[in-house]
C-alpha angles and dihedrals in degrees: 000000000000115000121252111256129253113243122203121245134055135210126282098236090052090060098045091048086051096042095055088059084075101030116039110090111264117235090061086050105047087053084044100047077040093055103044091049087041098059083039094056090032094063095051083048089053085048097056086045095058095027090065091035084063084052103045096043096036107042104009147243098310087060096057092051099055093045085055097047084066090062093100090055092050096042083055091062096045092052093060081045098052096040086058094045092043090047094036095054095046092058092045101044089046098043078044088053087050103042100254112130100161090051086060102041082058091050092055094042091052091043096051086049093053088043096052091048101057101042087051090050083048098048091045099050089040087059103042092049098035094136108046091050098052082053091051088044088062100257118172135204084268090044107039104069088049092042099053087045094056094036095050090055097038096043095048079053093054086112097063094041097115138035099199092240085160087065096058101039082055082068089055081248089140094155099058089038090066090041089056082060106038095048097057085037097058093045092057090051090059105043098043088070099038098049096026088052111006089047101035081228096138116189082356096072086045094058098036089055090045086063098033086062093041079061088061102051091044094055097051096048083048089057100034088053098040112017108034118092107187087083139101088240149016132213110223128180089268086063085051087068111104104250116202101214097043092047093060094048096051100045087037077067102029107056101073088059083058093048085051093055092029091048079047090058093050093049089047088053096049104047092042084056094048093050094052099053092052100021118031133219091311096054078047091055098043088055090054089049089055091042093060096042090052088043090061089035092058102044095097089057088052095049079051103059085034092060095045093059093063094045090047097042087055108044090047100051079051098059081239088134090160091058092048101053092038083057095048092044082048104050093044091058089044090056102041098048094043077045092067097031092062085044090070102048106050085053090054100041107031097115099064091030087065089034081071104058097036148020098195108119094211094049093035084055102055098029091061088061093040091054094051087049101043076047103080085065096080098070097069096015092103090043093088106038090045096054083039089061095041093064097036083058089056108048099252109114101168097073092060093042086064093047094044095051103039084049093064103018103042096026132014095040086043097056105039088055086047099045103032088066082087099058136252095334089050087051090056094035086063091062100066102036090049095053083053099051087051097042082058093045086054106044081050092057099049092045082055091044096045085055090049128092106285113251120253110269092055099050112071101054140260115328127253112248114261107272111249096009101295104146109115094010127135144080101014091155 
């Protein structure tokens, strides 16, 4: 089979939609772009919510437990998913700044094939090993049989697990962004009642609705990258081909991203383990309550970072220092003081907060004082993403592998060993401290990076415009 071939060209709304990343003022576009990943990240947050809500009220509180000791496997995945998109998106926004489509169509082929192979290694050794790693994850006899029902669906369905949503955003294409989200959200909304109730399919149907609305997704991004033609470039099977020197670009950016999830994983492990050990299942299943909660409480602060990568890539690629930095100073004030703002809230409102997922008096007790606790996160939680994605945007991978590893290395493992000596509230109680000590870490390298010499596609000007138009253009089919 040939590949189809790449025309010249390019829509005029693609090019309008490209060109405002590096012309709307940026205060307005950096609350729109917000907006739009916000309500993109909010509704998968909405769906988490309700998703453990239908476990926790249909089949009970056992239930809840073992789908969450499976978190560590699905953040894994994630993690590959979100060091492609992050490295993907950083070669495309930045070959879009400097008038290169064919350079970013091959950066998102070669980020959808190394994608693909490593879910489906993940998906193949998960399977192969199931049981093993639900005893290393810490299942019981009430947990085991729940959590081998959810992990064999969700892990057959690793393949279908993102949509690349970074990658389009990286083309200033926000609305369909948030469509990509809301879609496969929605779909999931709709089939964990009818199979968890209508069925009787239990975690099965959890787990069935979480993959029917990854399809979705899939199917969209698979027509959006190869099919679409309104857009500034198309990836064809030639795209598809491993390049050298794009694959180490992009992994050279991406992998932080993969030590954050994977140092996320470790943490997840870790604490479920711990819990189980001086809490029981129920201590396990009030920390997947409160993960939930905090998952959905912290959305806004990831549509944030995720809107910043696209707005520094750009401008970067483009020589517009200014616009860059005045994004970055921006965003930091947006997450830290939605951060606190969100703080607040969850102290004063726990109770009815918890009164919403369960009505079991033991979990509902000690949910209400891990939540307050697990709540003073949220004032430094977005501080180090967002500093991560600043300098992935940018092509400078280094800042954000120091930031990735000390997080987990120096500070998060360290302290909840240290802490969780004391039991389950030492266990919470390292959470905070340890997303403090990183915000500060953060802050710290990008003061030192900011001081440094200023890399090199930010140090010779503004570019020149493409010469005849050509920004945006490319394969538009």
């Amino acid at each position: 089979m040939r590949p189809w071939r790449r025309k010249p060209g390019g829509t005029g709304a693609g090019r309008e939609q490209i060109a405002a990343l590096g012309t709307e003022p940026m205060g307005r576009l950096l609350l729109r772009t917000c907006a739009q990943t916000t309500v993109s990240v909010g509704v998968f947050g909405i769906y988490a919510l309700t998703n453990a809500f239908f476990v926790a009220r249909g089949v009970g509180p056992a239930a809840l437990a073992a789908v969450n000791l499976l978190a560590p496997v699905l953040l894994a995945v994630g993690a590959v998913s979100t060091a492609v998109g992050a490295g993907g998106a950083s070669l495309v926004s930045r070959s879009l700044g400097r008038g290169d489509p064919a350079a970013a169509a091959r950066a998102a082929g070669n980020a959808f094939v190394v994608f693909w192979v490593c879910a489906a290694a993940v998906g193949a050794a998960g399977l192969l090993t199931l049981g093993p790693l639900l005893s290393l994850l810490g299942a019981t006899d009430g947990t085991r049989g729940y959590a081998h029902d959810y992990g064999q669906i969700l892990l057959a369905g690793t393949l279908t697990s993102t949509g690349f949503s970074s990658l389009m955003r990286a083309e200033g294409r926000m609305r369909f962004s948030t469509l990509q989200w809301v879609l496969p959200v929605v779909t999931q909304m709709c089939l964990d009642p009818l199979l968890i109730y209508g069925c009787g399919l239990g975690v099965r149907g959890a787990a069935l609705g979480t993959v029917g609305g990854q399809t979705v997704s899939a199917a969209m991004s698979v027509w959006f990258f190869f099919l679409q033609r309104a857009r500034p470039y198309r990836v064809t099977l030639a795209d598809l081909r491993p390049h050298g020197p794009t694959l180490r670009r992009l992994l050279g950016v991406g992998v932080p991203s993969f030590l954050v999830g994977s140092g996320a994983t470790v943490v997840a492990g870790l604490a479920n383990t711990r819990l189980v050990a001086v809490g029981g299942p129920l201590a396990v299943a009030c920390f997947a309550l409160c993960g939930r909660v905090g998952t959905f409480a912290a959305m806004p602060q990831t549509g944030i970072a995720q809107a910043l990568q696209p707005l520094v890539g750009y401008n970067a690629g483009r020589g517009l220092a200014a616009r860059a930095e005045q994004a970055t100073r921006l965003a930091l004030r947006a997450t830290v003081g939605y951060g606190c703002a969100v703080c607040a809230v969850l102290l004063c409102a726990a109770g009815p907060v918890v009164s919403l997922f369960t009505g079991d008096p033991a979990l509902h007790a000690r949910a209400v004082g891990a939540l307050r606790l697990l709540a003073l996160v949220h004032p430094c939680a977005g501080v180090a993403p967002l500093v991560c994605a600043r300098f992935q945007a940018l092509g400078r991978p280094r800042p954000a592998y120091l930031i990735s590893v000390a997080a987990v290395v120096a500070v998060r493992v360290p302290l909840l060993f240290a802490l969780g000596r004391f039991g389950t509230r030492g266990v919470l109680v390292s959470f905070p401290v340890a997303e403090l000590a990183t915000a500060l870490l953060a802050l710290l390298v990008l003061a030192r990076g900011r001081a440094a010499a200023a890399p090199a596609v930010l140090s010779h000007g503004p570019r020149a415009e493409p010469r005849g138009g050509q920004e945006g253009a490319g394969a538009h089919g």
